[in-house]
N, C-alpha and C positions, 0 to 999 in steps of 0.2 A: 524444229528450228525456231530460234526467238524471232517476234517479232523486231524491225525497227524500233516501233515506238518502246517494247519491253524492254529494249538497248537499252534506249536512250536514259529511259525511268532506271534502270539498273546500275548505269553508269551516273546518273547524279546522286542516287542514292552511296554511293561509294565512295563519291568526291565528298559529299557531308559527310560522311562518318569520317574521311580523315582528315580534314576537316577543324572537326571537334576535339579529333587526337583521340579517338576511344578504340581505336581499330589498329593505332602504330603500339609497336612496341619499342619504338627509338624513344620515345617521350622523354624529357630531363626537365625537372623544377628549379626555379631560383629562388629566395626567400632573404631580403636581406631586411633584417633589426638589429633594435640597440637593448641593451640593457638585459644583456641574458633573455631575448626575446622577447621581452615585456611589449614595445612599440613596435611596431612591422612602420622602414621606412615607404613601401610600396605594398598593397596586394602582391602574392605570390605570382610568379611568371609561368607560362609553361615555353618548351622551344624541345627540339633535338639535338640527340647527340651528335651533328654534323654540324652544332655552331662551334665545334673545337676543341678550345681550352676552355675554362674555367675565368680567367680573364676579358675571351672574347665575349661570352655570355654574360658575364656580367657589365660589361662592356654595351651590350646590345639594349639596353634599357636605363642604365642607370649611368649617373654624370662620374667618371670616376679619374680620379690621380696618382698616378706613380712615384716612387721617386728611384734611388738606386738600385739596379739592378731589377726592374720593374714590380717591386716589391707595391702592393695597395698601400695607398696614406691617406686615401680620403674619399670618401662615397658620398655622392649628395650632400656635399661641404661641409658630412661631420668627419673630421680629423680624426688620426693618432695623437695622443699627446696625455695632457695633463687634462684634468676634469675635476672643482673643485680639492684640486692639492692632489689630486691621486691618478697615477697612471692609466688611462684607458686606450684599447688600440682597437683594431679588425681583425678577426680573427675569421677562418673558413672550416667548416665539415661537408664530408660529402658520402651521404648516407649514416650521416652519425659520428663518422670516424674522423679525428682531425685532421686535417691533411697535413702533411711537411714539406711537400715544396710548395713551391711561388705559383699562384696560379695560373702564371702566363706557361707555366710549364705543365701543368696538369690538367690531361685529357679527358673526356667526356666518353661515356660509355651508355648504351640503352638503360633507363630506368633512376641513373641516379640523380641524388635528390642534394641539391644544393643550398647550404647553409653560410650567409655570414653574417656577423651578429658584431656589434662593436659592443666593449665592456669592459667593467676592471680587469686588469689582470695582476694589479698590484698582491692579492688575495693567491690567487690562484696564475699564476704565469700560463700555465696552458692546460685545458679541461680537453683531455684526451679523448674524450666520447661521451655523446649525448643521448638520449632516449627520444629525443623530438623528431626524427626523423622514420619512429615506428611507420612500416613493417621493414623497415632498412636499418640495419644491413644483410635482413637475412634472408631476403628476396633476394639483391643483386650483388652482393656482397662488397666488394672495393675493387678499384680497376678494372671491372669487368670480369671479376674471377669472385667466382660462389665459391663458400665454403663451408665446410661440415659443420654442424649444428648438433651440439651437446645439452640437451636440456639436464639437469641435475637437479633429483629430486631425493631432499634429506628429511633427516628422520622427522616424520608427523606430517608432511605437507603432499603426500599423496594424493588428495583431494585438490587441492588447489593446485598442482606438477598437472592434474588431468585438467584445469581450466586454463591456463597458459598453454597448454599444447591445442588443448581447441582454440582458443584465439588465435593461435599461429596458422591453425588450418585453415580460420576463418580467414586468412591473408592471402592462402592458396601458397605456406610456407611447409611442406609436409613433409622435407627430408630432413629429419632429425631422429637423433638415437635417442636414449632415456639412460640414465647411470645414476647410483648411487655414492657414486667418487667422484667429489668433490674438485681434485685436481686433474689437470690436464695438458699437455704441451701440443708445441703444433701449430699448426694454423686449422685453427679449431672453433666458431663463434662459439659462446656458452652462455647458458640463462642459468643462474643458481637462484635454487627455490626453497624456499624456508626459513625455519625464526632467526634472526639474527644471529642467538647463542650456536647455532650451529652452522650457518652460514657464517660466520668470522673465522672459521678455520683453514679458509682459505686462501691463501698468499694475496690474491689481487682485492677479492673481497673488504680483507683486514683493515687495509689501505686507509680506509674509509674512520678510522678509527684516528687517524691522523691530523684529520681535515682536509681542507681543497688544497694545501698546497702539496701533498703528495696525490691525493685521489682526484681531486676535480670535480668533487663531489661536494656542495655547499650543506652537507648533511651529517653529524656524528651519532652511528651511534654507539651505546655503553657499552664498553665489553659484556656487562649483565645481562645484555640482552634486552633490558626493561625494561629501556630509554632513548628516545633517538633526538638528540638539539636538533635544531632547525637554524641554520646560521643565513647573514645576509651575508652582502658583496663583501663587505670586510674582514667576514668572516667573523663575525660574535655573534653569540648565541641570542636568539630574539625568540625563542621560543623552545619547549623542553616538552615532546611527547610521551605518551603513557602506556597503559593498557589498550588494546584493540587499534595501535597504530601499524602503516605500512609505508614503506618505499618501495620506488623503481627509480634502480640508476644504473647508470655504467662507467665504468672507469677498465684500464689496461692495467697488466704490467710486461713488466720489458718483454720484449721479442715476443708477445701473443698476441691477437687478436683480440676485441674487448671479449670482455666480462658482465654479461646483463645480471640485475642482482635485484631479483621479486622478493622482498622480504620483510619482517616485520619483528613487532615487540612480543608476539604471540600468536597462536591461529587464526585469532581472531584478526588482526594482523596481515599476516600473510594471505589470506584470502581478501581481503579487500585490496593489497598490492596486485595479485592476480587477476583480479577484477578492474584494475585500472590499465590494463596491458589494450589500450584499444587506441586506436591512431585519433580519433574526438580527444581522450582524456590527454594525449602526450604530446600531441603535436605543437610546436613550438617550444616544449619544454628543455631543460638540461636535464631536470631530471625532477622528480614528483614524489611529496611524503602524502600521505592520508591520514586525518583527522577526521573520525566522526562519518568516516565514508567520502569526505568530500576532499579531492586533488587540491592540492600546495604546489604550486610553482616554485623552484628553488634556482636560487638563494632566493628567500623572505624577503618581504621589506622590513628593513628598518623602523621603530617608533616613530619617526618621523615622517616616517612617509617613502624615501629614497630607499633605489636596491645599495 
């Protein structure tokens, strides 16, 4: 039988740990920036999934305004509106994935990780999913519903298909299949792993080929495989990669779950995309090229300076 006093010692040591929030597993983050995440207007917040919706949580720390239909117009007194001559609004993800209702209507679930970010959208109108919210969404999926996990590993990238699935383990992320087909339906998350040239043969992948206003992806790259632009918020090109470059992005298409896309101008390439699969290299990102080994935040800045 315990002592009292080990009660007592037992029972505070309990209260600290939760405390700290290392022992719930209700824990939810907030995170609100501008500029494709470039500025964080606050430190990140932590709280639980029993502050509600998505509104009220954001609500609980930060000054915010509604307008019709409680739609956000303004956080910490930066508005929706114009932003030298170009559209910029507030936009929300939660675990990566953009959400589509209002947030006064979108629920809080154990684990997820909240994102809003104010930014052009004149370029891009809505960037369906983001990479900044690594190891989400494939820890807790969306709403509260996990879903199957297709890693996809094409032809040459076997080596680096076996370093993305250890970093996902390293996540504590370990229910996932491995496939050599590329396509998929369903409610299915999927990492596509490999050189570009063969990664683009993939419907959502392709996308990307188009720009951010179909993909949401501030990234093109060449059909050839041998070239990836690097575009800023406007979307022009501020920079043209080579040999031994990588990405990591995500983009949708209709009715599936995203698309994570490890890939590169070459092997050389694609293992350094694979090697940047770690929540240090992504967090805050929409999504990340590799030059030289070293992460690119996307969209670029611009020569001048501005995203």
């Amino acid at each position: 039988m315990r002592s009292p006093r080990t009660w007592l010692l037992a029972c505070a040591a309990a209260l600290l740990v939760a405390a700290c929030g290392s022992s719930s597993d209700s824990g939810v983050t907030i995170l609100v920036s501008r500029d494709f995440g470039e500025t964080h207007l606050q430190p990140p917040k932590d709280a639980t999934a029993g502050e509600g919706t998505v509104l009220q949580l954001l609500r609980k720390d930060f000054d915010v305004r509604t307008g019709l239909g409680s739609s956000v117009q303004e956080i910490d007194g930066l508005s929706n509106g114009r932003s030298q001559g170009r559209r910029a609004d507030w936009s929300y993800f939660v675990n990566g994935i953009a959400a589509s209702e209002k947030a006064s209507d979108r629920k809080l679930y154990p684990g997820d990780r909240v994102w809003w970010d104010h930014h052009d959208i004149q370029t891009a109108a809505r960037v369906p999913a983001v990479v900044g919210a690594f190891p989400e969404p494939f820890l807790s999926g969306s709403q509260g519903k996990r879903f199957p996990i297709k890693l996809v590993c094409l032809s040459g990238a076997g080596r680096s298909c076996d370093e993305v699935e250890r970093r996902l383990q390293n996540e504590d992320v370990n229910a996932l299949a491995r496939s050599n087909l590329e396509q998929s339906v369903g409610e299915v998350l999927r990492i596509l792993v490999g050189p570009w040239s063969q990664v683009r043969r993939d419907i959502a992948a392709r996308s990307l080929e188009y720009g951010p206003a179909k993909s949401g992806v501030f990234a093109r790259p060449d059909p050839s495989g041998k070239r990836i632009a690097l575009l800023d918020a406007t979307g022009r090109t501020v920079r043209v990669l080579g040999p031994g470059s990588g990405l990591v992005a995500a983009t949708t298409f209709t009715g599936q779950q995203p698309t994570w896309i490890v890939t590169g101008t070459d092997g050389v390439g694609v293992a350094a995309a694979a090697a940047a699969l770690t929540e240090d290299e992504l967090d805050g990102h929409f999504a990340v090229a590799i030059d030289s080994g070293k992460g690119l935040a996307l969209p670029v800045k611009s020569p001048g300076g501005t995203l």
